[in-house]
C-alpha positions in Angstrom: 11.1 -7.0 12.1 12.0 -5.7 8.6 10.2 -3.8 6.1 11.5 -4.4 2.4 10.2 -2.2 -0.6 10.4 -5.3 -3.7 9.7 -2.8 -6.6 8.8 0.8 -6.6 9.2 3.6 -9.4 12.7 4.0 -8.8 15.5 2.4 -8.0 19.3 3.2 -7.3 20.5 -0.7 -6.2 22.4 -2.6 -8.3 21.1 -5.8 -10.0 17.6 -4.5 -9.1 14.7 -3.5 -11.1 12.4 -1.1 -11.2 8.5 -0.5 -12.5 5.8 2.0 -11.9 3.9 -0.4 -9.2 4.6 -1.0 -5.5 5.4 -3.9 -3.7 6.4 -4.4 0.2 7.7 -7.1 2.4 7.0 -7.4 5.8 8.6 -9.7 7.9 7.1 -9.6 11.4 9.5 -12.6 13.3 5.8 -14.7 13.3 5.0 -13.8 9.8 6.2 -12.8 6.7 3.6 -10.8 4.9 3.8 -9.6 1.1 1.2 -6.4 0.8 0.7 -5.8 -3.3 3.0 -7.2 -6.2 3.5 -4.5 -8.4 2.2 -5.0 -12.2 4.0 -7.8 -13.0 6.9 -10.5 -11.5 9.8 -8.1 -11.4 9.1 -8.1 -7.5 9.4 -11.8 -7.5 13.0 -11.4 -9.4 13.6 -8.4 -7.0 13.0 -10.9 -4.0 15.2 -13.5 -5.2 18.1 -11.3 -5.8 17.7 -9.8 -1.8 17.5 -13.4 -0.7 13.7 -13.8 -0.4 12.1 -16.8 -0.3 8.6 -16.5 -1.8 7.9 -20.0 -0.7 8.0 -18.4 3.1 5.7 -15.8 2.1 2.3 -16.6 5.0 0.0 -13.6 3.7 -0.2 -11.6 0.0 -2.6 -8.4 1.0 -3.6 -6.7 -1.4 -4.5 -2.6 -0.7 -6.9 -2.1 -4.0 -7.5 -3.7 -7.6 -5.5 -1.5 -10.0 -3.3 -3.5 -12.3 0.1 -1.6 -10.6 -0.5 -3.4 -7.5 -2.1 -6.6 -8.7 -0.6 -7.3 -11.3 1.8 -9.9 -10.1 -0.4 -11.5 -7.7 -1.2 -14.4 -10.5 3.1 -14.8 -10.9 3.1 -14.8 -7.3 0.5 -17.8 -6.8 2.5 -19.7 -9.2 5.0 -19.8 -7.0 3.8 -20.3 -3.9 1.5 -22.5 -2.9 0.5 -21.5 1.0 0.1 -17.9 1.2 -3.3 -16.8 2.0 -4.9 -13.6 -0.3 -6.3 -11.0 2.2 -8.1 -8.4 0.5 -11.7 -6.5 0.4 -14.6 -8.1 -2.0 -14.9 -5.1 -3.9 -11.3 -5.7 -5.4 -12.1 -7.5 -8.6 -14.8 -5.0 -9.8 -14.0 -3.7 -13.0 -11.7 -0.7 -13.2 -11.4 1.7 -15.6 -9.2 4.9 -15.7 -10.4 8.7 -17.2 -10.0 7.2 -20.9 -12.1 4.4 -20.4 -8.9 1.8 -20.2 -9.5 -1.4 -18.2 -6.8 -1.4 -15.4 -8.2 -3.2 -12.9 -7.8 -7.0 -11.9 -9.2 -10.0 -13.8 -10.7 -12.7 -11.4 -9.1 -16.2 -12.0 -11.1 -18.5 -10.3 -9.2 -21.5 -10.3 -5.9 -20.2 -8.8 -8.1 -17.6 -6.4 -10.7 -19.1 -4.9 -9.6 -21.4 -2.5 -6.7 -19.1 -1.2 -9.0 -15.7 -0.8 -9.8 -14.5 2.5 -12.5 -11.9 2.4 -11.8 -8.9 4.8 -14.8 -6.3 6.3 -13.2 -6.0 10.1 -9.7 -5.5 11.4 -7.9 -8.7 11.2 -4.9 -9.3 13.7 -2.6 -11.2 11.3 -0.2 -11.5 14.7 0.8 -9.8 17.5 2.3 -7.1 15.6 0.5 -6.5 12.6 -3.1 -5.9 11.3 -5.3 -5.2 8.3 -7.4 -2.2 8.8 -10.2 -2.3 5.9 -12.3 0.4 6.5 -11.1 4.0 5.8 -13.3 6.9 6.6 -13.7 10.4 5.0 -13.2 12.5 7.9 -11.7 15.1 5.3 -13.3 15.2 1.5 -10.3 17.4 0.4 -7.6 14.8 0.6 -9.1 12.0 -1.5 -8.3 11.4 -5.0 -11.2 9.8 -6.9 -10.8 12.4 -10.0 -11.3 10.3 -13.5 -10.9 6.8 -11.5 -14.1 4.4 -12.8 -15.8 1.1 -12.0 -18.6 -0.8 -14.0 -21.2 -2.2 -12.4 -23.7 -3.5 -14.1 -23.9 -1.5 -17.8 -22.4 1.5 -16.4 -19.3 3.3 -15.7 -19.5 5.3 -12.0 -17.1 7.4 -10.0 -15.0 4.8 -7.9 -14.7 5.5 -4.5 -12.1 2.9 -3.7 -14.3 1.1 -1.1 -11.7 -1.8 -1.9 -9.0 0.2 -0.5 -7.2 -1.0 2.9 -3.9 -0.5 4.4 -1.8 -2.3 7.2 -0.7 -1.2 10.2 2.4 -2.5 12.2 3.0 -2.0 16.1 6.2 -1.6 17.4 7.1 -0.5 20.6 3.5 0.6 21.8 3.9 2.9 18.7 2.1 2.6 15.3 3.6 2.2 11.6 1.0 3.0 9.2 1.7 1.5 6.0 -0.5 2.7 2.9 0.0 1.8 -1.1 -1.9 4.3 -3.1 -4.4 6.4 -0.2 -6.9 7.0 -3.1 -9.0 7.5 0.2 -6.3 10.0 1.6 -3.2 9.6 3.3 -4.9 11.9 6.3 -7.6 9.5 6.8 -5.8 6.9 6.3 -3.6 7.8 9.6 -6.7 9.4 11.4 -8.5 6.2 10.8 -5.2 4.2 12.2 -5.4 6.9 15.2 -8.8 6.5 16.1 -8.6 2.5 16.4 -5.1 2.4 17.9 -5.0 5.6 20.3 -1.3 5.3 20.2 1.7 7.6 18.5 2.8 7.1 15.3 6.2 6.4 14.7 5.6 6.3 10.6 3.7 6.9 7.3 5.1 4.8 4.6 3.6 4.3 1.0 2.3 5.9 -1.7 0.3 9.2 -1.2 -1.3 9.7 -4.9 -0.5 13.6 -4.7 1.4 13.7 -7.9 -1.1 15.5 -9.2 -2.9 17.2 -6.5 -3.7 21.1 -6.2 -2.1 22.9 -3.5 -4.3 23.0 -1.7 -4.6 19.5 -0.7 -0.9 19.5 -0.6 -0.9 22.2 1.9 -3.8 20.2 3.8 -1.7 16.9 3.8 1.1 18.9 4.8 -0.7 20.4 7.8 -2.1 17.4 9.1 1.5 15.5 9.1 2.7 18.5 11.1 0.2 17.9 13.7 0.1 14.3 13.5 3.9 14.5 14.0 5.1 10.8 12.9 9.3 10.0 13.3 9.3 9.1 9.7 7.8 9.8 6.8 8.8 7.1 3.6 7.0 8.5 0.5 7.2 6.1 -3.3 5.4 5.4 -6.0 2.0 7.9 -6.6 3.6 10.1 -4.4 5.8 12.6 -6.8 9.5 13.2 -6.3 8.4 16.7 -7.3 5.7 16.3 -4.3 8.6 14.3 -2.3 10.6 17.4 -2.1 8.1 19.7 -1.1 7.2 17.1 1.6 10.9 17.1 2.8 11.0 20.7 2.9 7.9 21.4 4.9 7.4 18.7 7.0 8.9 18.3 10.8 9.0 14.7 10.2 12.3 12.7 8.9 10.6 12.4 5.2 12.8 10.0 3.1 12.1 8.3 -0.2 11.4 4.7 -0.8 13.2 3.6 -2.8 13.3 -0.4 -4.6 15.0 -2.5 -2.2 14.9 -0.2 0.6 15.1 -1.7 3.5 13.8 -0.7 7.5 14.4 -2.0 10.5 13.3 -2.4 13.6 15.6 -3.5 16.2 14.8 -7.1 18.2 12.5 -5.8 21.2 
Protein backbone atom coordinates (compact mmCIF):
# COMPACT_ATOMS: atom_id res chain seq x y z
CA UNK A 1 0.00 0.00 0.00
CA UNK A 2 1.27 3.54 -0.94
CA UNK A 3 0.11 6.88 -0.28
CA UNK A 4 1.16 9.64 -2.95
CA UNK A 5 0.58 13.49 -2.38
CA UNK A 6 -0.11 14.49 -6.58
CA UNK A 7 -0.13 18.36 -5.85
CA UNK A 8 0.15 20.25 -2.65
CA UNK A 9 1.34 24.00 -1.91
CA UNK A 10 4.81 23.15 -2.12
CA UNK A 11 7.00 21.25 -3.78
CA UNK A 12 10.89 20.50 -3.69
CA UNK A 13 10.84 17.47 -6.66
CA UNK A 14 12.14 18.02 -9.77
CA UNK A 15 9.93 18.09 -12.85
CA UNK A 16 6.99 18.44 -10.53
CA UNK A 17 4.53 21.12 -9.96
CA UNK A 18 2.94 22.74 -7.47
CA UNK A 19 -0.56 24.75 -6.69
CA UNK A 20 -2.41 25.85 -3.66
CA UNK A 21 -4.99 22.60 -3.75
CA UNK A 22 -4.47 19.04 -2.44
CA UNK A 23 -4.50 15.99 -4.18
CA UNK A 24 -3.76 12.20 -2.82
CA UNK A 25 -3.22 8.82 -4.19
CA UNK A 26 -4.01 5.90 -2.55
CA UNK A 27 -3.15 2.71 -3.82
CA UNK A 28 -4.57 -0.01 -1.49
CA UNK A 29 -3.12 -3.51 -3.55
CA UNK A 30 -7.25 -3.96 -4.39
CA UNK A 31 -7.79 -0.44 -5.22
CA UNK A 32 -6.35 2.60 -6.34
CA UNK A 33 -8.25 5.49 -4.91
CA UNK A 34 -7.70 9.31 -5.96
CA UNK A 35 -9.26 11.55 -2.83
CA UNK A 36 -9.57 15.40 -4.32
CA UNK A 37 -7.82 16.87 -7.51
CA UNK A 38 -6.50 19.95 -6.61
CA UNK A 39 -7.95 23.22 -8.59
CA UNK A 40 -6.98 22.25 -11.76
CA UNK A 41 -5.05 19.20 -13.89
CA UNK A 42 -1.58 19.83 -12.66
CA UNK A 43 -2.20 16.64 -10.47
CA UNK A 44 -3.00 14.75 -13.57
CA UNK A 45 0.55 16.01 -15.17
CA UNK A 46 1.99 15.39 -11.63
CA UNK A 47 0.71 11.69 -11.96
CA UNK A 48 2.02 11.11 -15.32
CA UNK A 49 5.46 12.24 -14.54
CA UNK A 50 5.54 9.62 -11.17
CA UNK A 51 4.29 6.92 -13.44
CA UNK A 52 0.55 7.03 -12.71
CA UNK A 53 -1.90 5.74 -14.67
CA UNK A 54 -5.14 7.66 -14.38
CA UNK A 55 -6.81 5.13 -16.49
CA UNK A 56 -6.26 2.60 -13.24
CA UNK A 57 -7.73 5.12 -11.03
CA UNK A 58 -11.21 2.70 -9.33
CA UNK A 59 -12.47 5.64 -6.90
CA UNK A 60 -12.12 9.86 -7.13
CA UNK A 61 -13.51 10.92 -3.35
CA UNK A 62 -13.96 13.95 -2.97
CA UNK A 63 -13.56 15.55 0.94
CA UNK A 64 -15.71 18.97 0.25
CA UNK A 65 -16.81 21.33 -2.77
CA UNK A 66 -14.20 24.22 -2.67
CA UNK A 67 -12.74 24.86 -6.00
CA UNK A 68 -8.90 23.81 -4.48
CA UNK A 69 -10.05 20.34 -4.16
CA UNK A 70 -12.51 20.05 -7.01
CA UNK A 71 -11.28 21.73 -9.30
CA UNK A 72 -9.73 19.09 -11.45
CA UNK A 73 -12.28 16.53 -10.99
CA UNK A 74 -13.91 17.60 -14.61
CA UNK A 75 -9.96 17.16 -16.19
CA UNK A 76 -9.92 14.04 -14.30
CA UNK A 77 -13.28 12.58 -15.93
CA UNK A 78 -11.90 13.36 -19.28
CA UNK A 79 -9.54 11.02 -18.80
CA UNK A 80 -10.88 8.37 -17.29
CA UNK A 81 -13.76 6.72 -18.04
CA UNK A 82 -14.31 4.04 -14.96
CA UNK A 83 -13.66 5.67 -11.77
CA UNK A 84 -16.65 6.09 -9.63
CA UNK A 85 -17.17 9.84 -7.76
CA UNK A 86 -17.77 9.18 -4.04
CA UNK A 87 -18.74 12.19 -2.27
CA UNK A 88 -21.65 13.75 0.13
CA UNK A 89 -24.87 15.44 -1.66
CA UNK A 90 -24.27 18.57 -0.17
CA UNK A 91 -21.04 19.10 -2.29
CA UNK A 92 -22.34 21.01 -5.20
CA UNK A 93 -24.19 23.75 -3.09
CA UNK A 94 -23.00 26.93 -3.90
CA UNK A 95 -19.95 28.26 -2.10
CA UNK A 96 -18.90 31.49 -1.45
CA UNK A 97 -15.89 32.82 0.58
CA UNK A 98 -15.92 36.11 3.18
CA UNK A 99 -16.02 38.47 -0.04
CA UNK A 100 -18.83 36.96 -1.50
CA UNK A 101 -16.53 35.04 -4.38
CA UNK A 102 -18.08 31.85 -5.80
CA UNK A 103 -15.46 29.10 -5.03
CA UNK A 104 -17.32 26.31 -4.87
CA UNK A 105 -18.04 23.41 -7.61
CA UNK A 106 -20.31 23.84 -10.70
CA UNK A 107 -22.47 20.60 -11.29
CA UNK A 108 -22.05 19.23 -14.90
CA UNK A 109 -24.58 16.90 -15.40
CA UNK A 110 -23.62 15.22 -18.32
CA UNK A 111 -20.09 13.99 -17.28
CA UNK A 112 -21.45 13.56 -13.43
CA UNK A 113 -24.40 11.92 -13.16
CA UNK A 114 -23.96 8.57 -14.13
CA UNK A 115 -20.55 8.18 -12.33
CA UNK A 116 -21.72 9.80 -8.76
CA UNK A 117 -22.14 7.71 -5.86
CA UNK A 118 -23.93 9.50 -3.05
CA UNK A 119 -22.41 8.86 0.45
CA UNK A 120 -24.51 9.21 4.09
CA UNK A 121 -22.88 5.90 5.91
CA UNK A 122 -19.37 4.43 6.07
CA UNK A 123 -18.65 2.85 2.91
CA UNK A 124 -15.97 -0.07 2.99
CA UNK A 125 -14.24 0.70 -0.40
CA UNK A 126 -12.08 -2.68 0.51
CA UNK A 127 -10.63 -4.42 3.10
CA UNK A 128 -8.41 -1.72 3.93
CA UNK A 129 -9.92 1.45 3.30
CA UNK A 130 -13.25 3.38 4.04
CA UNK A 131 -15.15 6.60 3.64
CA UNK A 132 -16.20 8.03 6.85
CA UNK A 133 -18.99 10.86 6.00
CA UNK A 134 -20.14 11.96 9.08
CA UNK A 135 -17.99 14.22 11.37
CA UNK A 136 -19.22 15.28 14.68
CA UNK A 137 -18.62 18.42 16.87
CA UNK A 138 -17.45 16.91 19.94
CA UNK A 139 -15.33 20.13 20.38
CA UNK A 140 -16.75 23.69 18.88
CA UNK A 141 -13.29 25.23 19.35
CA UNK A 142 -11.42 23.40 16.65
CA UNK A 143 -13.70 24.08 13.68
CA UNK A 144 -13.12 26.61 11.14
CA UNK A 145 -16.38 27.96 9.60
CA UNK A 146 -15.20 31.79 10.09
CA UNK A 147 -16.37 33.80 6.66
CA UNK A 148 -16.98 30.34 4.70
CA UNK A 149 -20.76 30.77 2.94
CA UNK A 150 -23.35 28.75 1.00
CA UNK A 151 -26.56 29.95 -0.82
CA UNK A 152 -29.43 28.23 -0.48
CA UNK A 153 -32.19 29.42 -1.82
CA UNK A 154 -31.82 33.66 -2.07
CA UNK A 155 -29.50 33.65 0.74
CA UNK A 156 -26.09 33.51 1.81
CA UNK A 157 -25.62 31.36 5.35
CA UNK A 158 -22.71 30.30 7.51
CA UNK A 159 -21.46 26.91 5.95
CA UNK A 160 -20.99 24.31 8.24
CA UNK A 161 -19.21 21.97 5.83
CA UNK A 162 -21.93 19.18 6.22
CA UNK A 163 -20.24 18.07 2.82
CA UNK A 164 -17.12 17.43 4.50
CA UNK A 165 -15.76 13.64 4.79
CA UNK A 166 -12.44 12.11 5.14
CA UNK A 167 -10.97 8.49 4.58
CA UNK A 168 -9.55 6.27 6.69
CA UNK A 169 -6.99 3.42 5.89
CA UNK A 170 -6.26 0.27 8.19
CA UNK A 171 -3.02 -1.11 8.40
CA UNK A 172 -1.86 -3.49 10.67
CA UNK A 173 -4.95 -3.38 13.06
CA UNK A 174 -3.88 0.33 13.32
CA UNK A 175 -5.77 3.39 11.74
CA UNK A 176 -4.48 6.12 9.15
CA UNK A 177 -6.73 8.96 9.21
CA UNK A 178 -6.51 10.88 6.15
CA UNK A 179 -8.20 14.41 6.08
CA UNK A 180 -8.00 17.35 3.25
CA UNK A 181 -9.09 20.54 4.70
CA UNK A 182 -10.83 19.53 8.57
CA UNK A 183 -13.13 22.67 8.22
CA UNK A 184 -14.96 20.34 10.85
CA UNK A 185 -11.61 20.03 12.93
CA UNK A 186 -8.80 17.89 12.65
CA UNK A 187 -9.69 16.66 16.49
CA UNK A 188 -13.02 15.50 15.52
CA UNK A 189 -12.03 14.37 12.70
CA UNK A 190 -9.71 11.62 14.55
CA UNK A 191 -12.16 11.36 17.50
CA UNK A 192 -14.81 10.60 15.02
CA UNK A 193 -12.30 7.84 13.32
CA UNK A 194 -11.66 6.68 17.07
CA UNK A 195 -15.03 6.24 18.08
CA UNK A 196 -15.99 3.95 14.91
CA UNK A 197 -12.74 2.11 14.73
CA UNK A 198 -11.69 1.65 18.61
CA UNK A 199 -8.22 1.00 17.35
CA UNK A 200 -4.68 3.16 17.61
CA UNK A 201 -3.73 5.41 15.27
CA UNK A 202 -0.73 5.14 13.58
CA UNK A 203 -1.29 8.72 11.47
CA UNK A 204 -2.95 12.07 10.77
CA UNK A 205 -2.23 13.19 7.30
CA UNK A 206 -3.80 16.26 5.41
CA UNK A 207 -4.60 19.53 5.69
CA UNK A 208 -5.55 21.01 9.18
CA UNK A 209 -6.91 24.70 8.03
CA UNK A 210 -5.03 26.31 11.18
CA UNK A 211 -3.18 28.82 9.19
CA UNK A 212 -5.03 31.22 10.51
CA UNK A 213 -6.33 29.97 13.77
CA UNK A 214 -5.94 31.78 17.35
CA UNK A 215 -3.83 30.12 19.78
CA UNK A 216 -5.92 28.92 21.44
CA UNK A 217 -7.25 26.42 19.10
CA UNK A 218 -3.72 25.77 18.24
CA UNK A 219 -2.85 24.93 21.73
CA UNK A 220 -6.24 22.75 21.74
CA UNK A 221 -5.25 20.82 18.56
CA UNK A 222 -1.92 20.52 19.98
CA UNK A 223 -3.20 18.97 23.19
CA UNK A 224 -5.46 16.56 21.77
CA UNK A 225 -2.60 15.12 19.29
CA UNK A 226 -0.52 14.68 22.44
CA UNK A 227 -3.10 12.57 23.94
CA UNK A 228 -4.23 10.92 20.93
CA UNK A 229 -0.56 10.07 20.36
CA UNK A 230 -0.48 8.98 16.51
CA UNK A 231 3.33 7.64 15.04
CA UNK A 232 3.05 10.30 12.37
CA UNK A 233 1.86 13.36 11.89
CA UNK A 234 1.99 14.65 7.75
CA UNK A 235 0.69 18.24 7.75
CA UNK A 236 0.12 20.27 3.85
CA UNK A 237 -1.76 22.47 2.26
CA UNK A 238 -4.34 24.81 4.88
CA UNK A 239 -2.13 23.70 7.45
CA UNK A 240 0.68 26.70 7.63
CA UNK A 241 4.38 26.00 7.53
CA UNK A 242 4.37 28.72 10.19
CA UNK A 243 1.65 26.36 12.00
CA UNK A 244 3.87 23.28 10.68
CA UNK A 245 6.69 24.28 12.80
CA UNK A 246 4.98 24.93 15.85
CA UNK A 247 3.35 21.46 15.38
CA UNK A 248 6.85 19.88 15.01
CA UNK A 249 8.02 21.60 18.00
CA UNK A 250 5.28 20.65 20.35
CA UNK A 251 4.01 17.58 19.38
CA UNK A 252 5.37 13.88 20.61
CA UNK A 253 4.45 12.65 17.37
CA UNK A 254 6.97 12.29 14.18
CA UNK A 255 5.18 15.53 12.45
CA UNK A 256 6.61 15.86 8.86
CA UNK A 257 5.50 17.97 5.90
CA UNK A 258 3.75 16.86 2.88
CA UNK A 259 5.15 17.70 0.52
CA UNK A 260 4.11 17.32 -3.73
CA UNK A 261 5.09 13.95 -4.62
CA UNK A 262 5.71 12.73 -1.31
CA UNK A 263 5.43 9.40 -1.12
CA UNK A 264 4.44 6.71 2.09
CA UNK A 265 4.68 3.35 2.45
CA UNK A 266 3.52 0.66 3.95
CA UNK A 267 5.39 -2.47 3.85
CA UNK A 268 3.57 -5.80 2.10
CA UNK A 269 1.75 -7.41 5.24
Amino acid sequence: MKIITLVENLVYSTGLSAEHGLSFYIDTGFHKIIFDTGQSDIFLKNAEKLSIDINDVDYVVISHGHYDHTGGLYHFLNNNSKSKIIAKKEIFVPKYSRNSKYIGTEYKQELIENRIEYVDNVMQLDDFIYVIPNINIYESIDTNFAHFQVKKGNSLLPDLFEDELFIVLIYENKINIITSCSHRGVTNICKTATEIFNLPVNMVLGGFHIKESNIEQVNFIISYLNQLNPLYIGVSHCTGVDKYVVLKEEINSKVFYNFTGNEINFPKQ
